[in-house]
N, C-alpha and C positions, 0 to 999 in steps of 0.2 A: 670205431668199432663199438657197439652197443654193450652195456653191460647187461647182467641180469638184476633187476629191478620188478619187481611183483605189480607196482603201479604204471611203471611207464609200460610195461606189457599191454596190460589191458586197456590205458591210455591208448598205447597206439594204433593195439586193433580196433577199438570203438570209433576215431578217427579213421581209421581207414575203413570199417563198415561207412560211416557216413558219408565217406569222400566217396566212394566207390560201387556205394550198394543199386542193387537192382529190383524193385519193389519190394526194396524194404529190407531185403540182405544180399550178403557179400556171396554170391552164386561160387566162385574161384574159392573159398574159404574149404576145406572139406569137413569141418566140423559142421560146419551150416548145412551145408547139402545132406549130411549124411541124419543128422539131429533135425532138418527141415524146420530149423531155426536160426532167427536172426545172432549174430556176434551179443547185440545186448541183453538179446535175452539171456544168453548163457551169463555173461555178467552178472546181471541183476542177481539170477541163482548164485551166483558166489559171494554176493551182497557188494559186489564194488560200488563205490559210491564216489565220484567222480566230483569236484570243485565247478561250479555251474558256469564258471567262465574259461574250461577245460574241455578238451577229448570233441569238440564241434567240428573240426577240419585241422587238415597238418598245419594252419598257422599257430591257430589255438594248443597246440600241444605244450605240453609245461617246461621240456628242456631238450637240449640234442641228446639226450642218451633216448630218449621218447621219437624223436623224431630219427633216429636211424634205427631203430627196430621197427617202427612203419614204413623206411624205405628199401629195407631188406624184404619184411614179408610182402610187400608190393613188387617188389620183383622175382620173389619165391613162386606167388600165384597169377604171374604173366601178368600183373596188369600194367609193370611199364613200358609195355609194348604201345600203351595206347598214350602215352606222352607225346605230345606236340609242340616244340619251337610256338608254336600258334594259340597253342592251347591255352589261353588266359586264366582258365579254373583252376588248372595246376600249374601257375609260372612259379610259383614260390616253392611247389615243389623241386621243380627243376633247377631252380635258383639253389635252394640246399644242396643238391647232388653235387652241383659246380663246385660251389665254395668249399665241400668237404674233399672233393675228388684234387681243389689246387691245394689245399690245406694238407693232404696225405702224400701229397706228393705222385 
């Protein structure tokens, strides 16, 4: 279970704009849709400033509390619907969900 963490937030949404986005943003996001702005640019406005080998894709993420707040809001805003067994972009995603879902019990 995620904790609240101000970095791994932003982390994870920037992460999952970049895994996820669609010319350039998270279309599912309703901050973006409604602000007709990307996840980063809201960032940037709040000056987060991210470790340059950070926040690129859920491997890159800094730790598991990062990485289950992006797989919570990825299935908040439907997009793990489009997970596939096959899907090799996201097998590492999948891979997490497993591990944490035998680890939970």
């Amino acid at each position: 279970m995620a904790t609240f963490d101000r970095f791994d937030i932003c982390s994870a949404y920037l992460a999952l704009e970049r895994d996820w986005h669609e010319g350039g943003w998270l279309r599912e996001r309703p901050s973006c849709d409604r602000r007709r702005e990307s996840t980063e640019v809201q960032l940037q406005r709040m000056q987060f400033r991210p470790a340059r080998d950070t926040c690129h894709s859920f491997e890159s993420l800094p730790n598991d509390n990062a990485r289950d707040i992006y797989v919570d809001a990825m299935f908040r805003f439907g997009l793990g619907d489009w997970l596939s067994e096959d899907d090799e972009a996201h097998a590492s995603i999948i891979s997490y969900i497993k591990r944490q879902a035998a680890a939970n019990g």
